[in-house]
FIKEZA-602874 format. One line per 8 residues: number of its first residue (from 1); for each residue x, y negated, z negated of N, C-alpha, C, O, CB. Coordinates in Angstrom, 2 decimals, always signed. Glycine has a CB too. Layout:
<pts>
NUM	X,Y,Z,X,Y,Z,X,Y,Z,X,Y,Z,X,Y,Z | ...;
</pts>
This chain:
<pts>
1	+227.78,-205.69,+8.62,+228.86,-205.40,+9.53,+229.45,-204.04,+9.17,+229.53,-203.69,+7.99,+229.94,-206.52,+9.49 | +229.78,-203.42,+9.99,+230.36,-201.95,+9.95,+231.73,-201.97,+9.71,+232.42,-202.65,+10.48,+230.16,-201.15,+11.23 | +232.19,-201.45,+8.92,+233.77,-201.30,+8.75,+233.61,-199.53,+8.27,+232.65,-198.84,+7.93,+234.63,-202.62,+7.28 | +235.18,-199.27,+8.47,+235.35,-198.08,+8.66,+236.66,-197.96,+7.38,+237.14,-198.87,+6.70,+235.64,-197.76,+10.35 | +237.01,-196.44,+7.37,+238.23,-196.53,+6.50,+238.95,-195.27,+6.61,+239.70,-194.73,+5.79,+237.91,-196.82,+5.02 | +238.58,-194.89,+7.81,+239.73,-193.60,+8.15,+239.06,-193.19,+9.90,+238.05,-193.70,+10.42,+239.52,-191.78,+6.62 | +239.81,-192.34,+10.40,+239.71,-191.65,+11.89,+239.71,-190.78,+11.58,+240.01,-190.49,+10.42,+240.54,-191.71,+12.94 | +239.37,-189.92,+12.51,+240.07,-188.55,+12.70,+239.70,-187.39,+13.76,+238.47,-187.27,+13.76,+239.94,-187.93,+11.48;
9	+240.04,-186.88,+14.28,+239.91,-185.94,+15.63,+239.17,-184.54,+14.81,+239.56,-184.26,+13.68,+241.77,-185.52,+16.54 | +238.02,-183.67,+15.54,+237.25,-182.51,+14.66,+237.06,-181.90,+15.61,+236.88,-182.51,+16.66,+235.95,-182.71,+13.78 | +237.03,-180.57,+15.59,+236.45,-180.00,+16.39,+235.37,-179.07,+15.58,+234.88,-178.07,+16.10,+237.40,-179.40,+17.24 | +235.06,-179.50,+14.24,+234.50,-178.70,+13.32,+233.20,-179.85,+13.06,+232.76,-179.47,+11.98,+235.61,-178.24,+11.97 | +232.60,-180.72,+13.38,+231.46,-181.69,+12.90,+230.37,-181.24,+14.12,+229.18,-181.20,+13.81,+231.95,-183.59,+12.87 | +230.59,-181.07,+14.82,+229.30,-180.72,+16.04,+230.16,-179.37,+16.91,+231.32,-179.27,+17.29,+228.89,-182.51,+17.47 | +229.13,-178.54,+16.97,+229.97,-177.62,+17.35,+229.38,-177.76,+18.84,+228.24,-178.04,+19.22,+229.92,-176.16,+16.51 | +231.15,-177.34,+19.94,+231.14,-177.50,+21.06,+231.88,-178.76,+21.38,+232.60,-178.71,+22.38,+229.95,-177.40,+21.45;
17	+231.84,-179.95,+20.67,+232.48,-180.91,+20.82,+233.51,-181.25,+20.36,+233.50,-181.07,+19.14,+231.99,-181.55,+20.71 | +234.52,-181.70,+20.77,+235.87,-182.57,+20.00,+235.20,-183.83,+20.21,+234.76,-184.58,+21.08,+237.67,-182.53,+20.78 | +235.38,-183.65,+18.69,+234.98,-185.43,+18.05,+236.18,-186.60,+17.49,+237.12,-186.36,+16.74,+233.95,-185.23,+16.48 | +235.92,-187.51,+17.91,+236.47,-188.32,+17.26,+235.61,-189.18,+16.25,+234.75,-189.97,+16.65,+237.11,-188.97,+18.12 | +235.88,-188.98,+14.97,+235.56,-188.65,+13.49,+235.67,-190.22,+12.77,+236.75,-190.37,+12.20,+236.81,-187.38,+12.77 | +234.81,-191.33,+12.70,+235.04,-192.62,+12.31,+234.19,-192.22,+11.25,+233.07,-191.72,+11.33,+234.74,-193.90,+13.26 | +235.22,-192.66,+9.69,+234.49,-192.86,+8.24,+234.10,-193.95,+8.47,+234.82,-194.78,+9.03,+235.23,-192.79,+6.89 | +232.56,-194.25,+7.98,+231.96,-195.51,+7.99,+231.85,-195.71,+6.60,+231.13,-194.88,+6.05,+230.65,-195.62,+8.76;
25	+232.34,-196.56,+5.87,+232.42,-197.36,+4.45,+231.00,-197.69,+4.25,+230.29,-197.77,+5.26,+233.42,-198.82,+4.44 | +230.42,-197.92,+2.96,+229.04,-198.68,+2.54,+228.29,-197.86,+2.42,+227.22,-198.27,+2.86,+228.41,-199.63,+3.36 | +228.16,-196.29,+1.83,+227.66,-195.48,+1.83,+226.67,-195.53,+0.40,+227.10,-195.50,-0.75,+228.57,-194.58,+2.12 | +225.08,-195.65,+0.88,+224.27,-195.98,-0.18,+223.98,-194.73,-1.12,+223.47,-194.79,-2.24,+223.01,-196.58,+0.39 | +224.57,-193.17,-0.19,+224.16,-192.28,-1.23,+225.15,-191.87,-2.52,+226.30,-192.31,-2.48,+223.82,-191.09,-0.51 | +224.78,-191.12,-3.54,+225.19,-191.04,-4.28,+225.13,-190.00,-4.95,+224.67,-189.76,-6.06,+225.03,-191.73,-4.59 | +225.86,-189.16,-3.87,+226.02,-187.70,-3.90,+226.67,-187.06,-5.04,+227.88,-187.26,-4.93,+226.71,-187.31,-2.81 | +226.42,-186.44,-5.98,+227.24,-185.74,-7.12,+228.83,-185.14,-6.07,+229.00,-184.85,-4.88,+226.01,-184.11,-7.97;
33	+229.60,-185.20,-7.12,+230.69,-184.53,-5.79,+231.35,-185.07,-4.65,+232.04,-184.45,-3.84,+230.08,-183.64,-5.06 | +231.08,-186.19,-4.65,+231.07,-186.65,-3.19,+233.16,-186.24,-2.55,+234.06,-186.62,-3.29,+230.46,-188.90,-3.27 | +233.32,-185.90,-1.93,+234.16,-185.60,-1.75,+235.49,-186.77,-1.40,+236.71,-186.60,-1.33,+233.74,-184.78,-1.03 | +234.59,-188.07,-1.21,+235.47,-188.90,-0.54,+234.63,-190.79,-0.86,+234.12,-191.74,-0.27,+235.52,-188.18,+1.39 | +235.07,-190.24,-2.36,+234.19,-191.88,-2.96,+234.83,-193.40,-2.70,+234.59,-194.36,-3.43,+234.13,-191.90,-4.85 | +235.69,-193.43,-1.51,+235.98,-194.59,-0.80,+234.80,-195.04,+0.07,+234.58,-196.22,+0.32,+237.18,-194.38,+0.00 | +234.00,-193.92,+0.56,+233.04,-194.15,+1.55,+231.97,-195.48,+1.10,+231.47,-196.40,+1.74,+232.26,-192.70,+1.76 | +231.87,-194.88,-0.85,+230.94,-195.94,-1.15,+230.87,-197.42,-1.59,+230.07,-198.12,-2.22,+230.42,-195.52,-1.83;
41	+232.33,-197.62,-0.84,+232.63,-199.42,-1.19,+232.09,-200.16,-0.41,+232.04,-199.77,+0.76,+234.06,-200.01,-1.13 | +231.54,-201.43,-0.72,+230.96,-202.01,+0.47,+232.02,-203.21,+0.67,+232.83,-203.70,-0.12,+229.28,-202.50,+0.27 | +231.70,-203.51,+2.09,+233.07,-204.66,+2.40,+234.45,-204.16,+2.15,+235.36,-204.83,+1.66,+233.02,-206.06,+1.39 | +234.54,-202.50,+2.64,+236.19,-201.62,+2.23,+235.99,-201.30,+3.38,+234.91,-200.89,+3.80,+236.57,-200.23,+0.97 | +237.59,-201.52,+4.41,+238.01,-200.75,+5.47,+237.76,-201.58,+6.55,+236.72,-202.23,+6.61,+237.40,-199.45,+5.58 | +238.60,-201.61,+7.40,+238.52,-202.47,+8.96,+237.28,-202.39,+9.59,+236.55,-201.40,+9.51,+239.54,-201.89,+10.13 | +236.96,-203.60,+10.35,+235.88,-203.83,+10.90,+235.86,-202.92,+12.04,+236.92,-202.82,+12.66,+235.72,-205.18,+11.18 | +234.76,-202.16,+12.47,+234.71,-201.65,+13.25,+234.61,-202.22,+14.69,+235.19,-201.59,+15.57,+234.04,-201.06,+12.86;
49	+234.03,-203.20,+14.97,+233.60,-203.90,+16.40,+235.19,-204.58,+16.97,+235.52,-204.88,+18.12,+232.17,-205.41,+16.08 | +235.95,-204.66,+15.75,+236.76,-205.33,+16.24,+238.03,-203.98,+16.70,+238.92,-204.40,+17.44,+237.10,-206.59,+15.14 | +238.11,-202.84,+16.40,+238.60,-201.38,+16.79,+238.24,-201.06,+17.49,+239.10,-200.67,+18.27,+238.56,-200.44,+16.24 | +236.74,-200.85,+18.04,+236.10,-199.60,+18.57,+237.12,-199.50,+19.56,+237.96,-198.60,+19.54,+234.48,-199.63,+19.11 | +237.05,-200.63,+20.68,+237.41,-200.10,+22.08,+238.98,-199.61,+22.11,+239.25,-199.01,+23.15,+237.16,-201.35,+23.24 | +240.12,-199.75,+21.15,+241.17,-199.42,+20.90,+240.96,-198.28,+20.77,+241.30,-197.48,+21.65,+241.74,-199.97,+20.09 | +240.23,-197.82,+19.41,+239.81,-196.18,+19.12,+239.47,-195.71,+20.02,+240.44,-195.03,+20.35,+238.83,-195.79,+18.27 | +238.63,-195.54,+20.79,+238.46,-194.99,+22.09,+239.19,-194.48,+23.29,+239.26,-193.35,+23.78,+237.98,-195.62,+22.46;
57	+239.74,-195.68,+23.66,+240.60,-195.64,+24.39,+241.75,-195.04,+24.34,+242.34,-194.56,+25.31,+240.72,-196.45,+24.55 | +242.29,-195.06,+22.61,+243.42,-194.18,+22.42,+243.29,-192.46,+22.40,+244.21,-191.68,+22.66,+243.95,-194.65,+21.12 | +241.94,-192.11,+22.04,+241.87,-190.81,+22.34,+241.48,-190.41,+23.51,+241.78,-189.25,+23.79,+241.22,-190.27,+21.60 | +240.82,-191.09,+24.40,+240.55,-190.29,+25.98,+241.94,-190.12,+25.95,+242.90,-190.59,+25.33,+239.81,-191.22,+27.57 | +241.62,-188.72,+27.45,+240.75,-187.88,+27.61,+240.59,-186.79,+26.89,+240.30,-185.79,+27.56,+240.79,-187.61,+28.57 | +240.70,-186.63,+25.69,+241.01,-185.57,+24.79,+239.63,-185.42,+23.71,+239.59,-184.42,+22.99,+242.51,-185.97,+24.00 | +238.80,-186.19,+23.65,+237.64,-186.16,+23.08,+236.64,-186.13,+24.41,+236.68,-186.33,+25.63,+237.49,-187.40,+22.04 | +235.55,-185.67,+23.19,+234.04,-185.56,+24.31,+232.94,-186.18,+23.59,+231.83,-186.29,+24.10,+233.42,-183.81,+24.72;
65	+233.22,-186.60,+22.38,+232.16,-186.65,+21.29,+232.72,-188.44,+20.65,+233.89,-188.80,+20.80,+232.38,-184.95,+19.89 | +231.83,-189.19,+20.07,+231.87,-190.04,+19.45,+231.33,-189.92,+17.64,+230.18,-190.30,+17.42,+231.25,-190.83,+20.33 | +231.87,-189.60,+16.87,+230.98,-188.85,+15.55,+230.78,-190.17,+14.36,+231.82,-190.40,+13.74,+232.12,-187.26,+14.68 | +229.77,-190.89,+14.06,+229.88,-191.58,+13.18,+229.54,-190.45,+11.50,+228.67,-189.57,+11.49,+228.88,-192.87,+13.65 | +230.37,-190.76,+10.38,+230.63,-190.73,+9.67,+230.28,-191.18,+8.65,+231.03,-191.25,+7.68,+231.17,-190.77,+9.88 | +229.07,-191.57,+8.66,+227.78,-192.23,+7.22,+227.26,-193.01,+7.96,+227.36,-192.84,+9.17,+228.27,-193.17,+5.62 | +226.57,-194.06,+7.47,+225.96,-195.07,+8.18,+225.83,-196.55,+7.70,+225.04,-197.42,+8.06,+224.80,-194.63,+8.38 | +226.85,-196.58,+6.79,+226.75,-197.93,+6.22,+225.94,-198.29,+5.21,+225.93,-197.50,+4.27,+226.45,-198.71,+7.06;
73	+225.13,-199.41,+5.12,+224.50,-200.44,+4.59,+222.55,-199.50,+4.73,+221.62,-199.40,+3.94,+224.98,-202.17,+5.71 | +222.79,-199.03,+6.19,+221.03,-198.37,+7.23,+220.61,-200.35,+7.04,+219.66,-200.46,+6.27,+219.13,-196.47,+5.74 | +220.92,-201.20,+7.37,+220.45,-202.54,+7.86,+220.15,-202.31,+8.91,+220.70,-201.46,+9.60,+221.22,-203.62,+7.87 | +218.50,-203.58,+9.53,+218.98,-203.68,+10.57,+220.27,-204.31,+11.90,+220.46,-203.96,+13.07,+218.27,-203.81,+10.54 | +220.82,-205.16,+11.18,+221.94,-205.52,+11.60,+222.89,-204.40,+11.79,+223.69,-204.53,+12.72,+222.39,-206.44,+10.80 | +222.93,-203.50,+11.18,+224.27,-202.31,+11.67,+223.69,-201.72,+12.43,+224.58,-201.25,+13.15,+225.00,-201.20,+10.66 | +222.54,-201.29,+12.89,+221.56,-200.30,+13.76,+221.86,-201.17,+15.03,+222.41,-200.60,+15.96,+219.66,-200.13,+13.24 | +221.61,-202.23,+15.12,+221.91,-202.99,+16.47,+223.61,-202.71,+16.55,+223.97,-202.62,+17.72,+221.42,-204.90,+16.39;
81	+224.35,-202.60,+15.89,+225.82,-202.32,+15.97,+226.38,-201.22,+16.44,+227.44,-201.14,+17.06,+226.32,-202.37,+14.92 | +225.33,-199.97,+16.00,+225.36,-199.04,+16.23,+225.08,-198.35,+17.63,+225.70,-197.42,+18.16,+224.86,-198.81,+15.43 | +223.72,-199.22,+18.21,+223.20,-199.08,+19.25,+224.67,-199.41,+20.39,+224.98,-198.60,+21.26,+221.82,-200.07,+19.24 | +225.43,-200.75,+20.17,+226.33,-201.57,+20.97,+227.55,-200.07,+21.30,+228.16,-199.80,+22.34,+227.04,-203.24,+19.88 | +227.53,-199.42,+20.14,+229.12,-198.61,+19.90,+228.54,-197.47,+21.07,+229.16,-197.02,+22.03,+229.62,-197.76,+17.80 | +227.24,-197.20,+20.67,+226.92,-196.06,+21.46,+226.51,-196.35,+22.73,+226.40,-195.43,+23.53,+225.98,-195.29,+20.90 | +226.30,-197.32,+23.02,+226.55,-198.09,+24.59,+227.75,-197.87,+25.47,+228.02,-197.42,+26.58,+226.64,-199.63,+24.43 | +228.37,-198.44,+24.34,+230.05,-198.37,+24.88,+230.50,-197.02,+25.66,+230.73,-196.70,+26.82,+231.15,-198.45,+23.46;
89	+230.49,-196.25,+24.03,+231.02,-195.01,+23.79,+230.56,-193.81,+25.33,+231.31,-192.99,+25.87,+230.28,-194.54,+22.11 | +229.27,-194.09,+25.65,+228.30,-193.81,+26.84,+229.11,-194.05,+28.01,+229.54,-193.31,+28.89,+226.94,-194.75,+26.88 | +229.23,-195.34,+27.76,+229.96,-195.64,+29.52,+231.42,-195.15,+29.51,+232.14,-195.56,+30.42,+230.08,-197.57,+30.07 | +231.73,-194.66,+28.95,+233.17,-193.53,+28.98,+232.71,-192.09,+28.94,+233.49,-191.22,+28.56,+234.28,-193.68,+27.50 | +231.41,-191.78,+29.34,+230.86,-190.35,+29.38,+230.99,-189.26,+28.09,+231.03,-188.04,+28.01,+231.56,-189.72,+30.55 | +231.04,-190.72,+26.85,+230.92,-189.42,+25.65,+229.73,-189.66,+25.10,+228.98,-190.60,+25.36,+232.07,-189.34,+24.37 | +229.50,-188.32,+23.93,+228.35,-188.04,+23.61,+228.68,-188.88,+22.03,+229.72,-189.29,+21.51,+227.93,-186.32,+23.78 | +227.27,-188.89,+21.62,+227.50,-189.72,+20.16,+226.85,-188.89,+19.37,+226.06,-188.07,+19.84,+226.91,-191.30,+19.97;
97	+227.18,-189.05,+17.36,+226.83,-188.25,+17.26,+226.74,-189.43,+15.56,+227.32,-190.51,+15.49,+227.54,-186.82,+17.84 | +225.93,-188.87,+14.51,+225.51,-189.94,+13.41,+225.64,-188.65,+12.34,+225.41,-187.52,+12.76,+223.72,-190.89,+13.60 | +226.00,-188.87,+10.96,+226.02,-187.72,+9.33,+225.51,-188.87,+8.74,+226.20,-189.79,+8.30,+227.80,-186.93,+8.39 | +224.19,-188.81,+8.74,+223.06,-189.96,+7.69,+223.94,-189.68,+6.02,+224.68,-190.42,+5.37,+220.65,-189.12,+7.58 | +223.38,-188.11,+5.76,+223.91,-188.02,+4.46,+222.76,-188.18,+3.57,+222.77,-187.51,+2.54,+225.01,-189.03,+4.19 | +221.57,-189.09,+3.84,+220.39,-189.01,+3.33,+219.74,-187.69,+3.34,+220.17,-186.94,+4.22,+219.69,-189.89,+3.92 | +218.60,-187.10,+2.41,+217.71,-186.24,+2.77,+216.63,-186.62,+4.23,+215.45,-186.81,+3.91,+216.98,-186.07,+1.45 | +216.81,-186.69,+5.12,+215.98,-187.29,+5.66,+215.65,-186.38,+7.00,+216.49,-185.49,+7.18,+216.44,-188.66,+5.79;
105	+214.78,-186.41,+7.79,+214.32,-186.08,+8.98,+215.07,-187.69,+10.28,+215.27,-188.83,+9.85,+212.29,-185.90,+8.67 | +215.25,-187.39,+11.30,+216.00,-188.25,+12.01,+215.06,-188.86,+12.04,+213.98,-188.29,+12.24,+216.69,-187.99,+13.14 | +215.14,-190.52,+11.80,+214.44,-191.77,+12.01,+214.43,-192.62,+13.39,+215.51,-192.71,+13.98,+214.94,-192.58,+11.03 | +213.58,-193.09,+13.81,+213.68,-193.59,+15.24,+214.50,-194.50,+15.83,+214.54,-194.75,+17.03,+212.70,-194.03,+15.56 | +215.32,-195.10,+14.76,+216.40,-195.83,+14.87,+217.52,-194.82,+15.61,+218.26,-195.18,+16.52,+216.78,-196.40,+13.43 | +217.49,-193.71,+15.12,+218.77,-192.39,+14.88,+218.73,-191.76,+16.63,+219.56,-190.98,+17.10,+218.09,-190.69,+13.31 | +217.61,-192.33,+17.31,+217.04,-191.73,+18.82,+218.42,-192.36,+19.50,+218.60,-191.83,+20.60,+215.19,-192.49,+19.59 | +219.07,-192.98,+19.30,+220.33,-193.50,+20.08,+221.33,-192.54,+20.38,+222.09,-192.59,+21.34,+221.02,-194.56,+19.35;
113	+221.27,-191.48,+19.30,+222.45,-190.56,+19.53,+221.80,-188.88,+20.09,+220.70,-188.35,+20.11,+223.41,-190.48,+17.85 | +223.32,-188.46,+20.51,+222.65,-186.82,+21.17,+222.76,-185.86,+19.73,+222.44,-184.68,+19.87,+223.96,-185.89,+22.79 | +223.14,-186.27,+18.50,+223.70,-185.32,+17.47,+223.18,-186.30,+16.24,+223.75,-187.32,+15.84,+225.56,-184.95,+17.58 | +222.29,-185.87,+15.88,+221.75,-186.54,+13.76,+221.96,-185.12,+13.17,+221.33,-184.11,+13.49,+219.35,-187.23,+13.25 | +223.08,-185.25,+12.14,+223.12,-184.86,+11.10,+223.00,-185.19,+9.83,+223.88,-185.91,+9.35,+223.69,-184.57,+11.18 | +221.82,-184.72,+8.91,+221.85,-185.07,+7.77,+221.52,-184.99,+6.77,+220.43,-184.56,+7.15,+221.78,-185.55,+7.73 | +221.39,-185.00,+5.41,+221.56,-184.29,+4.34,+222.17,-184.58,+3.61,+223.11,-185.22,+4.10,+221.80,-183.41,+4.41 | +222.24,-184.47,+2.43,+223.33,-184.60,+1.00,+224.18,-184.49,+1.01,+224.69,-184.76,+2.10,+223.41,-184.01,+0.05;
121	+224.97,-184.10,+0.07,+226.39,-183.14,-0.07,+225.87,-182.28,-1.35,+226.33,-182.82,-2.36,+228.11,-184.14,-0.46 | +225.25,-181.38,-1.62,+225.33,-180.40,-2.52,+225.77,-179.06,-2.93,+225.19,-178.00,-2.73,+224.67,-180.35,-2.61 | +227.09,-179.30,-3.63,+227.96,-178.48,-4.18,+226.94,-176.90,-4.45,+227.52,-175.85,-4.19,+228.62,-179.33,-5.64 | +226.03,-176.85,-4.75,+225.63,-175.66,-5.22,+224.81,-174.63,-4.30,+224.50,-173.47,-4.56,+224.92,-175.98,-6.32 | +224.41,-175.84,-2.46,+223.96,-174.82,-1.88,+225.28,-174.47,-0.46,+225.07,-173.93,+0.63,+222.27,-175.26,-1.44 | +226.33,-174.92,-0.91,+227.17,-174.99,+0.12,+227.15,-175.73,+1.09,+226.34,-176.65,+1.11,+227.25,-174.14,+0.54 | +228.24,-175.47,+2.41,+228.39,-176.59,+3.42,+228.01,-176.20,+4.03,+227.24,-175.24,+3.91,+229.32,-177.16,+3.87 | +228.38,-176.82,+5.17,+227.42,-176.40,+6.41,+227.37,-175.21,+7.09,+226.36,-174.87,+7.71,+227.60,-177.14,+7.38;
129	+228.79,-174.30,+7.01,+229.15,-173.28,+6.98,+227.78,-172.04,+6.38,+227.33,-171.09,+7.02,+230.42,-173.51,+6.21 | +227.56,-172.31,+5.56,+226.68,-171.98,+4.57,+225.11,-171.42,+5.08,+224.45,-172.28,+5.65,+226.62,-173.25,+3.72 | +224.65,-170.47,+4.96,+222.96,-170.66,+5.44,+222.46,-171.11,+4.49,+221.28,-171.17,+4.83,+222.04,-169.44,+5.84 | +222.55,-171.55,+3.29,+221.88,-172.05,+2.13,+222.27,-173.54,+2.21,+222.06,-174.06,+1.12,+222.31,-171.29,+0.74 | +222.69,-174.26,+2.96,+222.80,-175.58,+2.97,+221.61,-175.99,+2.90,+220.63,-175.34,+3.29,+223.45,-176.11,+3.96 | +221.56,-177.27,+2.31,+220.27,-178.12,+2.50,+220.51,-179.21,+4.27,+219.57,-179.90,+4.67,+220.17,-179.37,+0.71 | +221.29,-179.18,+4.72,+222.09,-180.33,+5.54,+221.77,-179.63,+6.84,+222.03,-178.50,+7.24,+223.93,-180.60,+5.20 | +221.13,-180.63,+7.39,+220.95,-180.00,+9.08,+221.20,-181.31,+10.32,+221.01,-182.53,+10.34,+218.96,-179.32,+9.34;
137	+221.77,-180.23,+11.31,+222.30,-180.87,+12.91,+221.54,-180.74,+13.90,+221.36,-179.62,+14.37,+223.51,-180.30,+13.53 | +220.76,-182.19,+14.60,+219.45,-181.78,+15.32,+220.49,-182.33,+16.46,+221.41,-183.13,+16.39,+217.65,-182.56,+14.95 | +219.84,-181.39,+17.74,+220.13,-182.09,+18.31,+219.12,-182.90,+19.42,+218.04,-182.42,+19.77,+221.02,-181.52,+18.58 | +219.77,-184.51,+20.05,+218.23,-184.93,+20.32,+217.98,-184.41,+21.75,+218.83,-184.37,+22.64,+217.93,-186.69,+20.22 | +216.43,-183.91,+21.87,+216.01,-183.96,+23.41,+215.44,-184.51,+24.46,+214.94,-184.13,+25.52,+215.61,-183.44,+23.60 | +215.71,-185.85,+23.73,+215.14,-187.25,+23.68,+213.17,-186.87,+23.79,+212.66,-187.76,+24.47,+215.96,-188.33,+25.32 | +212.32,-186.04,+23.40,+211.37,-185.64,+23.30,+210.83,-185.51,+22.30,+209.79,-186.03,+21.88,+211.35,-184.97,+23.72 | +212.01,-184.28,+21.51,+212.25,-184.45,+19.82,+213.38,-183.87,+19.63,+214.10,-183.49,+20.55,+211.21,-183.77,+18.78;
145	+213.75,-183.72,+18.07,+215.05,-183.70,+17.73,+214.78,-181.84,+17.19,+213.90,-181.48,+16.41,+215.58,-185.17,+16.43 | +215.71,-181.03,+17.79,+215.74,-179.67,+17.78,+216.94,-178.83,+16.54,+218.13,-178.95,+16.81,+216.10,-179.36,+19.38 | +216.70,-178.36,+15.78,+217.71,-178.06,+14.35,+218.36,-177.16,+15.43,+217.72,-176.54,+16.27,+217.00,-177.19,+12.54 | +220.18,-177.17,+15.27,+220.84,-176.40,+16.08,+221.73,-175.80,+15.02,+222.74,-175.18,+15.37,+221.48,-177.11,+17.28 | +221.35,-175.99,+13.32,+222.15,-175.73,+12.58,+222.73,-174.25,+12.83,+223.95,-174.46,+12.83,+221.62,-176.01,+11.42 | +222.58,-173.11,+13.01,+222.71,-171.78,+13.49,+224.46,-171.82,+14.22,+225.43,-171.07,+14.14,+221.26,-171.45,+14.73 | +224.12,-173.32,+15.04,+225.68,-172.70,+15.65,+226.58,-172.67,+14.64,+227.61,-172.09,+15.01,+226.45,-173.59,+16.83 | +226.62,-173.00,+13.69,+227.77,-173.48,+12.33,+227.93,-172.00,+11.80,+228.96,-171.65,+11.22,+227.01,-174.79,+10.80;
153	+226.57,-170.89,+12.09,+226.75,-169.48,+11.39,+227.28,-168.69,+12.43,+227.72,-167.66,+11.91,+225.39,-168.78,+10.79 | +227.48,-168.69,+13.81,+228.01,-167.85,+14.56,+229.25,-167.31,+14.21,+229.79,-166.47,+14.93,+228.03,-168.30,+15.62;
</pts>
């Protein structure tokens, strides 16, 4: 089950979009540094299914973006959860968007959203800001997933 443990409004996680910014708790990586080691409690922070449509609703029309914020447990049980949010999130005409946080290339599970970001957190090649990041933002073309990291250097 997905629980969360903070909000927050961005206009800095996908560029072009105002996001609304859900920390997802249960975070399996174990990033040196991690900036925000609440993420990695499991069973910490309100259930998400039982928020979403509140969260939502309280920020239209002022968002465009849906941004998840780790990914939990990566069960299949949260992937079907995930799929439901971005259902939702859809039929209010926003875009969704996933920060794995893993080293990873987007997994076919991850095809649900228009925005996979993901990558570590490593202090030594910088953030995303950064051209030396290791951390990249594809975005999907439902065909394949296209690195748009560049807009972060404009």
């Amino acid at each position: 089950m997905l629980r969360y443990i903070e909000t927050g409004v961005s206009n800095v996680e996908i560029p072009h979009e105002k996001s609304l910014c859900i920390y997802i708790s249960g975070c399996q990586n174990q990033c040196p540094n991690c900036h925000y080691h609440e993420l990695k409690l499991d069973n910490y922070g309100n259930i998400l299914k039982d928020n979403i449509f509140s969260l939502l609703t309280a920020y239209l029309p002022q968002i465009t973006c849906l941004c998840f914020l780790g990914e939990g447990n990566n069960s299949v049980i949260e992937h079907i959860e995930f799929f439901n949010h971005v259902k939702f999130a859809r039929s209010l005409h926003l875009k969704t968007a996933i920060y794995s946080g893993r080293d990873i290339f987007p997994e076919e599970w991850m095809k649900i959203f228009d925005y996979v970001k993901v990558g570590s957190y490593r202090e030594n090649v910088g953030d995303l800001f950064c051209r030396t990041t290791n951390q990249k933002l594809y975005l999907n073309q439902r065909v394949h997933f296209k690195d748009i990291m560049s807009l972060f250097w404009i």
